[in-house]
ROLUM-252976 format. One line per field, with one value per residue: x, y, z of N, C-alpha, C in turn; residue number from 1; chain. Coordinates in nm, 4 decimals, decimal comma. Example, Ala and Ser with C-alpha at 12.3 -4.5 7.8 and 13.67 -1.06 7.14 Angstrom:
<nodes>
n.xx	c(1,3190 1,2850);
n.yy	c(-0,5690 -0,2250);
n.zz	c(0,7800 0,7080);
ca.xx	c(1,2300 1,3670);
ca.yy	c(-0,4500 -0,1060);
ca.zz	c(0,7800 0,7140);
c.xx	c(1,3200 1,2900);
c.yy	c(-0,3300 0,0030);
c.zz	c(0,7800 0,7870);
num	c(1 2);
chaine	c(A A);
</nodes>
This chain:
<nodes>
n.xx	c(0,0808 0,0072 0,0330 0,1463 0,0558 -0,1333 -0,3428 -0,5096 -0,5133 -0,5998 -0,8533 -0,9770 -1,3050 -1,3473 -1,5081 -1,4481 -1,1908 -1,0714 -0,8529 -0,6467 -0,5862 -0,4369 -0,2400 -0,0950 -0,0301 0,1454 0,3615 0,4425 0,5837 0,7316 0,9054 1,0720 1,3075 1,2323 1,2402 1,0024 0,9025 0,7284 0,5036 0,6708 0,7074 0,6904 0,8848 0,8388 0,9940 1,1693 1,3871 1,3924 1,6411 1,8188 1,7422 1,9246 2,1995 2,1988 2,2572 2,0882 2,0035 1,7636 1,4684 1,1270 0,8608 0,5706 0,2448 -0,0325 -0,3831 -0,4364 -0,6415 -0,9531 -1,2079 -1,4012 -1,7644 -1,7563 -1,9603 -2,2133 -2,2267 -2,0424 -1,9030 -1,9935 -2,0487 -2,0817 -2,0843 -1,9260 -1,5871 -1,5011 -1,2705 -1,1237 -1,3622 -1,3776 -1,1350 -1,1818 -1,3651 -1,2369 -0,9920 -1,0642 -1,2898 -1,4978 -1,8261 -2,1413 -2,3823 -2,6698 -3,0009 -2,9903 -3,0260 -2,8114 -2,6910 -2,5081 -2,2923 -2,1938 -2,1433 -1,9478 -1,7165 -1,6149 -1,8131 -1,9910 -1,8921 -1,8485 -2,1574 -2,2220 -2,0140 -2,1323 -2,3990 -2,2954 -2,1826 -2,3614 -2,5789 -2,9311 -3,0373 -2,9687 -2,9161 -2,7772 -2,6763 -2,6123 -2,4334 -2,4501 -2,7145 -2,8519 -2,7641 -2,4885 -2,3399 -1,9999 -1,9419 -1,8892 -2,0766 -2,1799 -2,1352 -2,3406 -2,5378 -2,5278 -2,5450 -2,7686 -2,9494 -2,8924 -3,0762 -3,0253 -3,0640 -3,0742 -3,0010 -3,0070 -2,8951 -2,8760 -2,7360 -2,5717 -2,6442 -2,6514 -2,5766 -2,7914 -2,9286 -3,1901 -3,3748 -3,3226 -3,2205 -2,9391 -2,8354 -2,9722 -2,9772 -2,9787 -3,0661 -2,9935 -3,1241 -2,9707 -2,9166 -2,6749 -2,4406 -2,1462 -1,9896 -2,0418 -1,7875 -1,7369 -1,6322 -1,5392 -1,8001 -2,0419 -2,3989 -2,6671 -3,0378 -3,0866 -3,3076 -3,4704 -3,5156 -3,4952 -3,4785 -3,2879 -3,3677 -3,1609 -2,9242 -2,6904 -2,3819 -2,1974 -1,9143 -1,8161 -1,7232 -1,4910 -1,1146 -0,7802 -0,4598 -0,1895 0,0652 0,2062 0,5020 0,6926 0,7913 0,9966 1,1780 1,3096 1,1553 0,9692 0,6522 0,3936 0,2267 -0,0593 -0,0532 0,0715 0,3054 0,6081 0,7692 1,0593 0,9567 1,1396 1,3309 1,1852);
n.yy	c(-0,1204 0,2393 0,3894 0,2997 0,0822 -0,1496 -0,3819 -0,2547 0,0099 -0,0685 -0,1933 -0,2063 -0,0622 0,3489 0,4493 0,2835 0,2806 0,5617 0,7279 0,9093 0,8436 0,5545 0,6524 0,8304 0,5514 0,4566 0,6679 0,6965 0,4685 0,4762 0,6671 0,5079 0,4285 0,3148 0,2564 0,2471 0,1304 0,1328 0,0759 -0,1788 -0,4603 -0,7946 -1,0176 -0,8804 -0,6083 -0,6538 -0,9426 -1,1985 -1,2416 -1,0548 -0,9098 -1,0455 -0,9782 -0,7396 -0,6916 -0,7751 -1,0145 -1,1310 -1,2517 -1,1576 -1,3007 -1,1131 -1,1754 -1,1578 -1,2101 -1,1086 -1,2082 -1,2493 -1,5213 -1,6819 -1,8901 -2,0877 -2,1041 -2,1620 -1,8794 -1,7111 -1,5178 -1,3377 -1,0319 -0,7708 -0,8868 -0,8458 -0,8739 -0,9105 -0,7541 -0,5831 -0,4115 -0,3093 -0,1769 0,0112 0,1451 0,2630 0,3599 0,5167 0,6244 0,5312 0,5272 0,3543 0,2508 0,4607 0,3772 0,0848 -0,2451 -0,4440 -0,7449 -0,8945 -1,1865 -1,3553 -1,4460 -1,3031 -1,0540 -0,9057 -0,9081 -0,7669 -0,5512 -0,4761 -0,4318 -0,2476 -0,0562 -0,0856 0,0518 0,3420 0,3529 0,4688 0,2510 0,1733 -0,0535 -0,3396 -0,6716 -0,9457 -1,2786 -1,5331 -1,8763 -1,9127 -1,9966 -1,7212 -1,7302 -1,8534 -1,6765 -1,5557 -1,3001 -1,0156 -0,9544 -0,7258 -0,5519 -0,7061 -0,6443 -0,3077 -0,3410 -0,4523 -0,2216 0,0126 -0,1224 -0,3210 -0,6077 -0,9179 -1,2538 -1,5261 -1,8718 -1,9694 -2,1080 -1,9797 -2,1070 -2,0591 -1,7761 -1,5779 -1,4158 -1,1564 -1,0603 -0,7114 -0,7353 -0,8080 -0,9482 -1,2179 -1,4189 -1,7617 -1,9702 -2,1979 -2,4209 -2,4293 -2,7310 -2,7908 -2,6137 -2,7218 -3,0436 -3,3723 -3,3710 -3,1507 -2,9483 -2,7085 -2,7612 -2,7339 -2,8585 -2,9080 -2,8844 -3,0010 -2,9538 -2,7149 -2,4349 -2,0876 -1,7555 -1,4478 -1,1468 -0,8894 -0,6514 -0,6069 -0,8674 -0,8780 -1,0599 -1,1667 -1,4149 -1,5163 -1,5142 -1,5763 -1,6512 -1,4852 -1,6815 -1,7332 -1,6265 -1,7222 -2,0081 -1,9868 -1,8541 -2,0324 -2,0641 -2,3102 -2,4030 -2,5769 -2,8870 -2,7962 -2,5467 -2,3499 -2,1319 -2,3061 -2,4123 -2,4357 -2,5564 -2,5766 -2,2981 -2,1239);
n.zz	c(0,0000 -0,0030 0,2311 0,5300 0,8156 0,7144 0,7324 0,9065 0,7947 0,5262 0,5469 0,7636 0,8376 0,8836 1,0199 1,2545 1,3254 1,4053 1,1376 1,2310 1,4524 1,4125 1,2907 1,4868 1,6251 1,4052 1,3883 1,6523 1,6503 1,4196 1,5533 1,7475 1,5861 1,3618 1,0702 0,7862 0,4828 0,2011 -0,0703 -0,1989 -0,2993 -0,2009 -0,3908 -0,6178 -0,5611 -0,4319 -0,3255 -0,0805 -0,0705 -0,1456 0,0645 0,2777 0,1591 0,1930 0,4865 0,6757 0,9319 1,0479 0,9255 0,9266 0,8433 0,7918 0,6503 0,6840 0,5951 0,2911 0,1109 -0,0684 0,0442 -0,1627 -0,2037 -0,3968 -0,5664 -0,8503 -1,0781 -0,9241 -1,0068 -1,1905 -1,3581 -1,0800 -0,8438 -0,5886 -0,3720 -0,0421 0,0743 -0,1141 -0,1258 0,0719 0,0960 -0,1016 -0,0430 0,2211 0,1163 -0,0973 -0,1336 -0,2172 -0,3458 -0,3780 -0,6352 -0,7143 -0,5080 -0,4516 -0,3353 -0,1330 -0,1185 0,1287 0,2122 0,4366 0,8190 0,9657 1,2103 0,9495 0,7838 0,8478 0,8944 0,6246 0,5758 0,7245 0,6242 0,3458 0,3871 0,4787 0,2191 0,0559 0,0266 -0,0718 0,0964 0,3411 0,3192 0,5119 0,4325 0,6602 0,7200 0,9823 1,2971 1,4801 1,7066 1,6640 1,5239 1,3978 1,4433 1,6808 1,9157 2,0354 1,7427 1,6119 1,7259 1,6400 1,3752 1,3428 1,4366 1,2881 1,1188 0,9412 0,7792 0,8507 0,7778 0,9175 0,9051 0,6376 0,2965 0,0435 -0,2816 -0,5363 -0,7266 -0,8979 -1,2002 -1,2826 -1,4932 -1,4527 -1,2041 -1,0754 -0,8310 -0,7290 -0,4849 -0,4544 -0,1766 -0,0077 0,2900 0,6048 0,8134 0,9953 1,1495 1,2043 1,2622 1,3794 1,5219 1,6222 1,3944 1,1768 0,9483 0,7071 0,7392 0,5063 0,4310 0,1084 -0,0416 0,0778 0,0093 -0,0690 -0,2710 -0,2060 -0,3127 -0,4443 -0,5693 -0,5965 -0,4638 -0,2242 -0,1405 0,2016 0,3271 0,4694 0,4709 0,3387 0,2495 0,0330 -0,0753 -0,3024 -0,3617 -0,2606 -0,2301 -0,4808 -0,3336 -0,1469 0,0619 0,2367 0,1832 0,3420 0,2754 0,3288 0,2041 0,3804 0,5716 0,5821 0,9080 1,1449 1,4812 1,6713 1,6110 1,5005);
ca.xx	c(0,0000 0,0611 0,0544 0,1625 -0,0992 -0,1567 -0,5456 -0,6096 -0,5355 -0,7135 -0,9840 -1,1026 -1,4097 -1,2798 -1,6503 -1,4784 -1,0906 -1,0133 -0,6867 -0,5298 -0,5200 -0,4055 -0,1331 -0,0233 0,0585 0,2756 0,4472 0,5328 0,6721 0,8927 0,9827 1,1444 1,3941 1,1875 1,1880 0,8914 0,9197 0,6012 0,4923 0,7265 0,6028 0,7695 0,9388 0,8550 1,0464 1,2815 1,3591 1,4836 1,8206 1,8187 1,7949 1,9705 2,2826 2,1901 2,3213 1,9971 2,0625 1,6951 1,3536 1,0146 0,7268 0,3689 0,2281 -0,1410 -0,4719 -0,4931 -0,6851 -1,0651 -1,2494 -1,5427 -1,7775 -1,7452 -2,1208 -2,2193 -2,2357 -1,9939 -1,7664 -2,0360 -2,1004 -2,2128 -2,0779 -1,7918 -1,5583 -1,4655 -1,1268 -1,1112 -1,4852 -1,3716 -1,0274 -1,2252 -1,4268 -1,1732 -0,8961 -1,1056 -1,4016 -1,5557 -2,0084 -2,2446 -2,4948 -2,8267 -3,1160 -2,9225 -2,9727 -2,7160 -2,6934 -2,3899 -2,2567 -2,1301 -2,1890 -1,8443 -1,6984 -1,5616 -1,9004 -2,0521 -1,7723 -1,8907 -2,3134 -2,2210 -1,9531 -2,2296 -2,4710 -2,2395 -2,1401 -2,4880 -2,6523 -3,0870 -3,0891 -2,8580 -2,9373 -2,7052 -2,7217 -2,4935 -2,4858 -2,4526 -2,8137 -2,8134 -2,6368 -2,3375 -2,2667 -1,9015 -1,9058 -1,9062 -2,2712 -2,2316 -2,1300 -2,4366 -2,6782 -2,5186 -2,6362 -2,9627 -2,9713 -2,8699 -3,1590 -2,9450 -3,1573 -2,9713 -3,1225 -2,9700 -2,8965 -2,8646 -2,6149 -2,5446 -2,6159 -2,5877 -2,6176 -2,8905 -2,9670 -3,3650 -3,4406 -3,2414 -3,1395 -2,8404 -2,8006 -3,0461 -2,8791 -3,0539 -2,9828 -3,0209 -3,1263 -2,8648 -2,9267 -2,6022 -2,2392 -2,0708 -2,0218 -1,9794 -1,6565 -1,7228 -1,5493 -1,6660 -1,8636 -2,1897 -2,4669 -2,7796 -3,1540 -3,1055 -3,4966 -3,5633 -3,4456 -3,5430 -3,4287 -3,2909 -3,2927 -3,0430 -2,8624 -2,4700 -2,3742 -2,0439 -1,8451 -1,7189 -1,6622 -1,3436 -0,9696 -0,6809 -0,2798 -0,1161 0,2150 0,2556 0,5942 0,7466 0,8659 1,0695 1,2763 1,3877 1,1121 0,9137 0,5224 0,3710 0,1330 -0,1832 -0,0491 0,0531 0,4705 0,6539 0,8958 1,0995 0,9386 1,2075 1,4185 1,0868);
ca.yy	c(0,0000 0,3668 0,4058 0,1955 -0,0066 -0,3151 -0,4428 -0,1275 0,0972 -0,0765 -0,2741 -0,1731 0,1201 0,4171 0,4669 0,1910 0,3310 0,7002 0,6908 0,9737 0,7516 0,4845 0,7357 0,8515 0,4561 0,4174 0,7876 0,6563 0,3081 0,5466 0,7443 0,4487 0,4069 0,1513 0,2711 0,1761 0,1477 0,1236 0,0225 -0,2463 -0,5750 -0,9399 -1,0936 -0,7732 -0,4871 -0,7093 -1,0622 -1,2379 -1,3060 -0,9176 -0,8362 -1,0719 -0,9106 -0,6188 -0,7589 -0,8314 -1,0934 -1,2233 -1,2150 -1,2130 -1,3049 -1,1261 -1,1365 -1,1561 -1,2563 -1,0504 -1,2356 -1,2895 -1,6486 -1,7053 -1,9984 -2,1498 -2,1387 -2,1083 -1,7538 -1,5740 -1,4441 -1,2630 -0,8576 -0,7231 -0,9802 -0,8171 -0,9379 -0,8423 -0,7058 -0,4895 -0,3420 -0,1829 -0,1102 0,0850 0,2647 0,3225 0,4548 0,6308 0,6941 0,4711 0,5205 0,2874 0,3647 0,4888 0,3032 -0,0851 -0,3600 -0,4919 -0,8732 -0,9864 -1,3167 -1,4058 -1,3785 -1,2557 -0,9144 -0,8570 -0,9286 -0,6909 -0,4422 -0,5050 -0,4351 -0,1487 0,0230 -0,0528 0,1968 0,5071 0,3980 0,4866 0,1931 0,1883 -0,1517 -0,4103 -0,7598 -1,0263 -1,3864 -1,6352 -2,0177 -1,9653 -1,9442 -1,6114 -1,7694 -1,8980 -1,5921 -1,5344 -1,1759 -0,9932 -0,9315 -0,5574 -0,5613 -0,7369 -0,5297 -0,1671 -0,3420 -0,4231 -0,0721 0,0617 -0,1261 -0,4461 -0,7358 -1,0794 -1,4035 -1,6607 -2,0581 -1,9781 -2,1057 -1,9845 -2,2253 -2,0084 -1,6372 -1,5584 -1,2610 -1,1884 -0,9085 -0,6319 -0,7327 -0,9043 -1,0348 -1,2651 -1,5098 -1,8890 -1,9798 -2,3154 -2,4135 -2,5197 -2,8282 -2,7756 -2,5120 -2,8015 -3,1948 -3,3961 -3,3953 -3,0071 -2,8826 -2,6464 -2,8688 -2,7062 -2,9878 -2,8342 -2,9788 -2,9405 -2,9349 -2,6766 -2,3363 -1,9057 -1,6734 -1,2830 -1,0171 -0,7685 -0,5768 -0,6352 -0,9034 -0,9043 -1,1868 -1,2330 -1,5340 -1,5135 -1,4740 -1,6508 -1,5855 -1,4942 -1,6809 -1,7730 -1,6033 -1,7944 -2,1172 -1,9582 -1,7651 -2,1075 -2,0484 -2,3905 -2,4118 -2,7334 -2,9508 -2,6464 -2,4142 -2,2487 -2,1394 -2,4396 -2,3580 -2,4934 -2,5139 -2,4655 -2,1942 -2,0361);
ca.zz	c(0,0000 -0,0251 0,3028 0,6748 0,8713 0,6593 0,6861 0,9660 0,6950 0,4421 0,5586 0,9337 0,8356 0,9616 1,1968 1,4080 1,3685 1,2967 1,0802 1,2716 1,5750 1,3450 1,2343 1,5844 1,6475 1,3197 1,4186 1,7628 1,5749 1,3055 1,6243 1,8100 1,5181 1,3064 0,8839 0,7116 0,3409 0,1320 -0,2219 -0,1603 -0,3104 -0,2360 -0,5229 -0,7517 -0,5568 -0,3874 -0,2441 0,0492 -0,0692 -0,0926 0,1903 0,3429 0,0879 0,2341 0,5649 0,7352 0,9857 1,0937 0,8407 1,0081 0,7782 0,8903 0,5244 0,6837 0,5462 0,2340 -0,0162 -0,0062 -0,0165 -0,2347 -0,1869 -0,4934 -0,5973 -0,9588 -1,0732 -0,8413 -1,1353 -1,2660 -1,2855 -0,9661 -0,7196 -0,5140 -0,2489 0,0913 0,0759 -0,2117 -0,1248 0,2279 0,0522 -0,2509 0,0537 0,2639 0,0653 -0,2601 -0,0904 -0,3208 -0,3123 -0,4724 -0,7250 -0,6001 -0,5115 -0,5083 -0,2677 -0,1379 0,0088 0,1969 0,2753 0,5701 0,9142 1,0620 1,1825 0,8085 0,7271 0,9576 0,8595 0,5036 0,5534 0,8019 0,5369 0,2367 0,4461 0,4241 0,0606 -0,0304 0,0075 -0,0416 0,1847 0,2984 0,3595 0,5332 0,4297 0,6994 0,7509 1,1501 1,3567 1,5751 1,8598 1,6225 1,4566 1,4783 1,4540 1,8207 1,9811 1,9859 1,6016 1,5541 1,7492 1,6328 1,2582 1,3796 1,4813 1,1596 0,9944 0,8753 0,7624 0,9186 0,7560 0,9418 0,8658 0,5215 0,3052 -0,0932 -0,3930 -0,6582 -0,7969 -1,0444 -1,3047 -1,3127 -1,5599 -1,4506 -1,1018 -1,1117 -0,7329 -0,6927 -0,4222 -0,4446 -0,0820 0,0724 0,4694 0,6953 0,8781 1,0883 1,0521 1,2878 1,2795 1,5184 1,5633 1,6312 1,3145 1,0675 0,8454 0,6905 0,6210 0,4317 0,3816 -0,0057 -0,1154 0,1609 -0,1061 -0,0905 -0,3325 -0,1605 -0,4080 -0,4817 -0,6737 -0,5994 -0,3510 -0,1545 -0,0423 0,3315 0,3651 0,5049 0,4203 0,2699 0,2696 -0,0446 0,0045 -0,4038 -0,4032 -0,1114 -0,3167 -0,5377 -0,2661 -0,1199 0,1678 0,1882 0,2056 0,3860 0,2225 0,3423 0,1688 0,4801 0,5663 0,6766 0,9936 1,2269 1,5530 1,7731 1,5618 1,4312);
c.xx	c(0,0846 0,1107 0,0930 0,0369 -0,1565 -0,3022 -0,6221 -0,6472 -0,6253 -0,8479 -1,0809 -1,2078 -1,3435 -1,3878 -1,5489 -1,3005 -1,0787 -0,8801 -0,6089 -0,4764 -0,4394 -0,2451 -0,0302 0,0426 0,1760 0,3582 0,5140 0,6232 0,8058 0,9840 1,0950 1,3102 1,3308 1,1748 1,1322 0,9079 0,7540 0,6405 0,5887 0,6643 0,7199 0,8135 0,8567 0,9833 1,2001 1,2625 1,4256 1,6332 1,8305 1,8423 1,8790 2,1673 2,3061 2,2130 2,2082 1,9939 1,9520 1,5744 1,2462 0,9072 0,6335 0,3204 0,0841 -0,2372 -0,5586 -0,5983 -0,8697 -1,1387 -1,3627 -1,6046 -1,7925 -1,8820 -2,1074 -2,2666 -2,1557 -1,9508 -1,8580 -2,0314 -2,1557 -2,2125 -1,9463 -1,7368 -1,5321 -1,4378 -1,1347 -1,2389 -1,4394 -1,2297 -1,0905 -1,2895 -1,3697 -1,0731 -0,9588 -1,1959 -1,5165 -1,7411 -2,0761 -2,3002 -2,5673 -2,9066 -3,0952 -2,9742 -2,9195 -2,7016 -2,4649 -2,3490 -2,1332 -2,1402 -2,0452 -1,7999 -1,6692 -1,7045 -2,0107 -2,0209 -1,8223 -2,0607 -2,3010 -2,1410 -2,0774 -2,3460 -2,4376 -2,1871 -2,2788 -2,5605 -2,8169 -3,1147 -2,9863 -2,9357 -2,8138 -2,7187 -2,5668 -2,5324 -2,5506 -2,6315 -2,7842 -2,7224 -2,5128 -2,2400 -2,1360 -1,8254 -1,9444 -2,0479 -2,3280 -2,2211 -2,2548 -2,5693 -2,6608 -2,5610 -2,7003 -3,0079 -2,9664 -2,9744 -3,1107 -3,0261 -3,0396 -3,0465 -2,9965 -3,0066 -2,9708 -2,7222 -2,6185 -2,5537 -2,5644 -2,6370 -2,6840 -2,8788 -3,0791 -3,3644 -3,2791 -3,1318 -3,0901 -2,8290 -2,9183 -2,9700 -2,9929 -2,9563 -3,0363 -3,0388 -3,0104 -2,9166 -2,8150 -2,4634 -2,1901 -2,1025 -2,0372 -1,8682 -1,6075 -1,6418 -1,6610 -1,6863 -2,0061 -2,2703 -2,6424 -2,9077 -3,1862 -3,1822 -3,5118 -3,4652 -3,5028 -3,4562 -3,4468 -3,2537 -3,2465 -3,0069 -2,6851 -2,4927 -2,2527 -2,0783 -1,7685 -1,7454 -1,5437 -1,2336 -0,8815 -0,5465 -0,2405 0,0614 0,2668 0,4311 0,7203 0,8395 0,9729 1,1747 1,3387 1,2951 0,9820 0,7239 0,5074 0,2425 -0,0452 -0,1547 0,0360 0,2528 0,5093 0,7790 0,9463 1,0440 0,9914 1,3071 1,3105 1,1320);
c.yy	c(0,1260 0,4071 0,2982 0,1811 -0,1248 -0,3163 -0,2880 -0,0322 0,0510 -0,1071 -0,2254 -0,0364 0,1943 0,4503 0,3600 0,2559 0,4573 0,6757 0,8463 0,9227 0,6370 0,5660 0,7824 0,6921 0,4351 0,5165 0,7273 0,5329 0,3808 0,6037 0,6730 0,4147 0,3446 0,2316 0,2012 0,2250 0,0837 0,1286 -0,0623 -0,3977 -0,7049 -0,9763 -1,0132 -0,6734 -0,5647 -0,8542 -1,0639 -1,2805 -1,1666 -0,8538 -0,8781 -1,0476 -0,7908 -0,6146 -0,7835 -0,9831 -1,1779 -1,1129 -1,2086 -1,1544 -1,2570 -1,0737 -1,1020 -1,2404 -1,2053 -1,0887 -1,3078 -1,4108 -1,6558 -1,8494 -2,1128 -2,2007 -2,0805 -1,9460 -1,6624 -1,5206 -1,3692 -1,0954 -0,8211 -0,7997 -0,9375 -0,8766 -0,8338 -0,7032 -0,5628 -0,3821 -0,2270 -0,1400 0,0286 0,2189 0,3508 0,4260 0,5288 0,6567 0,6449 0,4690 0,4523 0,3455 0,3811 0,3427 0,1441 -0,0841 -0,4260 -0,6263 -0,8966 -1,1008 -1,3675 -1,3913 -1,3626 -1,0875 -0,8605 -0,8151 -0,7855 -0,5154 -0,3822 -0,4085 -0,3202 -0,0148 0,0427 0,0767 0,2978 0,5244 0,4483 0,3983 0,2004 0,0411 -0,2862 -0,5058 -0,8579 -1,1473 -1,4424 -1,7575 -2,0049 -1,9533 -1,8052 -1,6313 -1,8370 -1,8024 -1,6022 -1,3861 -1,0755 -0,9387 -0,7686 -0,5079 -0,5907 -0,6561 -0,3605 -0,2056 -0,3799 -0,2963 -0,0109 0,0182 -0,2241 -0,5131 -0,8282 -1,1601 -1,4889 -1,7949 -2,0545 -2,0271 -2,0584 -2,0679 -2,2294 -1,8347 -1,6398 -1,3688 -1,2826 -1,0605 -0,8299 -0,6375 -0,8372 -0,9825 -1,0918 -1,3662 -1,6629 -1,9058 -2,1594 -2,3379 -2,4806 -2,5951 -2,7906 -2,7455 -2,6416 -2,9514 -3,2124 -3,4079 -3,2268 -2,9085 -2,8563 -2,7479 -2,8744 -2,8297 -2,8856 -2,9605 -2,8981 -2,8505 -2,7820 -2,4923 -2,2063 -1,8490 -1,5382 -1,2259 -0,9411 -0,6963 -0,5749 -0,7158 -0,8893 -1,0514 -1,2053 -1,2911 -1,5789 -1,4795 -1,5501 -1,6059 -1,5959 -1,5248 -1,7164 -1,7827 -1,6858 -1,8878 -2,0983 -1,8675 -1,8359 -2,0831 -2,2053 -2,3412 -2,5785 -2,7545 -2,8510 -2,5499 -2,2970 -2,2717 -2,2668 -2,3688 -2,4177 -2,4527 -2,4049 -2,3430 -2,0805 -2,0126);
c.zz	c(0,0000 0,1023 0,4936 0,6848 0,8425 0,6747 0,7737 0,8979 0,5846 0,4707 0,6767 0,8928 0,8898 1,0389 1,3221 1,4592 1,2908 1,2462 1,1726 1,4120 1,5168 1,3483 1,3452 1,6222 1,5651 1,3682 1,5243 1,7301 1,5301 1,4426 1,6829 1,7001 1,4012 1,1209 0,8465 0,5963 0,2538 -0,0001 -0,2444 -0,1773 -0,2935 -0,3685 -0,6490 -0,7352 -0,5279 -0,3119 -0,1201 0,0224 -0,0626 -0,0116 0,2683 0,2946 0,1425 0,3783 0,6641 0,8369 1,0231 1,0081 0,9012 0,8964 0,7868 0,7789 0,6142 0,6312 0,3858 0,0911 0,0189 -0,0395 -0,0871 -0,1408 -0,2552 -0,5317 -0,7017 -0,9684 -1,0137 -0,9134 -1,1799 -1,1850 -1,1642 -0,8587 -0,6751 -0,4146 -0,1216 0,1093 0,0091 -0,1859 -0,0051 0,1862 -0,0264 -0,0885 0,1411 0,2171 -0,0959 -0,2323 -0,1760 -0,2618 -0,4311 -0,5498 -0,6463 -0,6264 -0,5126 -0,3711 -0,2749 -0,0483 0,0290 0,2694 0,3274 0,7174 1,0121 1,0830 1,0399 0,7427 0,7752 0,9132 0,7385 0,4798 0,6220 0,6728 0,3715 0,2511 0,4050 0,3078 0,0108 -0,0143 0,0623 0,1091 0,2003 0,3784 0,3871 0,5035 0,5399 0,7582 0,8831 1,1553 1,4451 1,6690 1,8234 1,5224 1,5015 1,5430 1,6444 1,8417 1,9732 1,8457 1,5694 1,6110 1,6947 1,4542 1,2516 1,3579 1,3392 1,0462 0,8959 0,8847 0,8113 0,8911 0,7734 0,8480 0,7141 0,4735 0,1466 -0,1868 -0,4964 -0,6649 -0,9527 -1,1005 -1,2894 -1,4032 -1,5255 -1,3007 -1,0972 -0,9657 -0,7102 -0,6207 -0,3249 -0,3620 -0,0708 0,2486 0,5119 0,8034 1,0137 1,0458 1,1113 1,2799 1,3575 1,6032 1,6594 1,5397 1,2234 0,9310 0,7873 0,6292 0,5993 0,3779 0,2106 -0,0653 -0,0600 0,1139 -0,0937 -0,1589 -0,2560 -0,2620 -0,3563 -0,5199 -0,6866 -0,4522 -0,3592 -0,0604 0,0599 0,3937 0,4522 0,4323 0,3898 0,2104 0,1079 -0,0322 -0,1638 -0,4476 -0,3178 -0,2108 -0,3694 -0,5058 -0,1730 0,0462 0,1507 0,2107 0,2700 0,2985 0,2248 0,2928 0,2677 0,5097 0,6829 0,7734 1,0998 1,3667 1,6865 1,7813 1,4974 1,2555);
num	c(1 2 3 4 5 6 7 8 9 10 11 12 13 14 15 16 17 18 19 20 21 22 23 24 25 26 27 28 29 30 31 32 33 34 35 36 37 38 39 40 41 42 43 44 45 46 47 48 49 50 51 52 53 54 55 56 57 58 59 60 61 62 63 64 65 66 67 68 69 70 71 72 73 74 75 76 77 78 79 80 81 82 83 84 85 86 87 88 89 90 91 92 93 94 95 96 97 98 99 100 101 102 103 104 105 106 107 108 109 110 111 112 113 114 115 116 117 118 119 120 121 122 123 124 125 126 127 128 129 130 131 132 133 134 135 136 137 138 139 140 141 142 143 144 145 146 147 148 149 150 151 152 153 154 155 156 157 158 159 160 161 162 163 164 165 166 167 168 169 170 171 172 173 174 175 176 177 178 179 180 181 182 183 184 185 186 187 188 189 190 191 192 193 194 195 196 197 198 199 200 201 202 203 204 205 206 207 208 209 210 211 212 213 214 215 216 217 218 219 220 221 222 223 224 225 226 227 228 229 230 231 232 233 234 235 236 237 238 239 240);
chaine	c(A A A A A A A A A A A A A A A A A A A A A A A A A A A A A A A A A A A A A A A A A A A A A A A A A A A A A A A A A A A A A A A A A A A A A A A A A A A A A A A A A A A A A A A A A A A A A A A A A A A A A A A A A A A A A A A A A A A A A A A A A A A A A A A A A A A A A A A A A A A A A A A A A A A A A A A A A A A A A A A A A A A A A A A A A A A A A A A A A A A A A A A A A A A A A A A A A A A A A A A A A A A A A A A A A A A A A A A A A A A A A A A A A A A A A A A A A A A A A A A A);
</nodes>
């Protein structure tokens, strides 16, 4: 990014963080000695042999969560279905406002999600609806999150889950949901099971996707840094 902060700067609304408090933490960071370098991309601007040329003696990884998950239901690729990430980026840093008059569904029921249906409001949005698997009492998003977008006039349709995205005429989010039977097995892991037959269509007009998040580590491999079998950085426990 253009500027320090990583996801606070992009992603957190600024209703929940002002950026000049944001700004007084990085200031007191630069103050202690610490140079922050920006627009600075992995294995474009520079690698890890780089720096470590540059006499760098110990690396510490904290790429984050920056990439957003879909749910792999027919239709997401189409016009008019946005994700997370990029949506509270576009709002936060360009000030980015909807068209008029849209409904807007969102799927997922976590803070991002929350973050998401709360930030669609002050982009303009005519009406925002939530679709998420959990029931009320498994949301994962925090309790006052979910009552300050009550408050605001947030629709929440629980123990839903996505099947597919439709076009009808002119409104493009139409979001064919399915019931959820249960988010959790038995084993207690996330494991959504759904009573197929039992189907509602929420109209729309643009849905967003938060779903969750997912690490861009692509460049890793090829800088002699391993990945484990998840995708996820392989490291020695007891040398980190």
């Amino acid at each position: 990014g253009a500027a320090p902060g990583g996801a606070m700067m992009d992603y957190i609304p600024i209703y929940r963080l002002p950026r000049e408090l944001l700004m007084k933490d990085v200031e007191a960071i630069t103050a202690l000695g610490v140079e922050i370098k920006v627009r600075q991309e992995l294995g474009k601007d520079f690698t890890i042999a780089d720096l470590k040329k540059q006499g760098y003696e110990a690396i510490l990884l904290s790429m984050g969560l920056p990439l957003s998950r879909t749910p792999r239901v027919p239709g997401e690729d189409m016009e008019g279905v946005l994700l997370a990430l990029p949506f509270l980026q576009s709002v936060n840093l360009e000030g980015y406002r909807l068209p008029p008059n849209k409904t807007i569904i969102v799927v997922g029921g976590g803070n991002v999600a929350i973050d998401v249906a709360r930030s669609a409001l002050r982009a303009g949005a005519a009406r925002v609806r939530m679709v998420c698997l959990e029931a009320p009492d498994e949301m994962p998003a925090t309790p006052r999150e979910i009552e300050e977008a009550k408050e605001e006039g947030i629709e929440i349709n629980c123990s839903w889950g996505p099947k597919q995205v439709m076009a009808r005429g002119d409104r493009l989010g139409v979001l064919e949901c399915k019931k959820v039977r249960a988010v959790f097995d038995e084993q207690g892991r996330f494991n959504p099971s759904f009573y197929e037959e039992q189907c509602t269509l929420i109209e729309g007009d643009i849905i967003i996707m938060a779903i969750g998040q997912a690490t861009d580590l692509k460049m890793l491999p090829g800088m002699g840094v391993d990945l484990n079998e998840r995708g996820q950085l392989a490291f020695n426990a007891a040398t980190m």
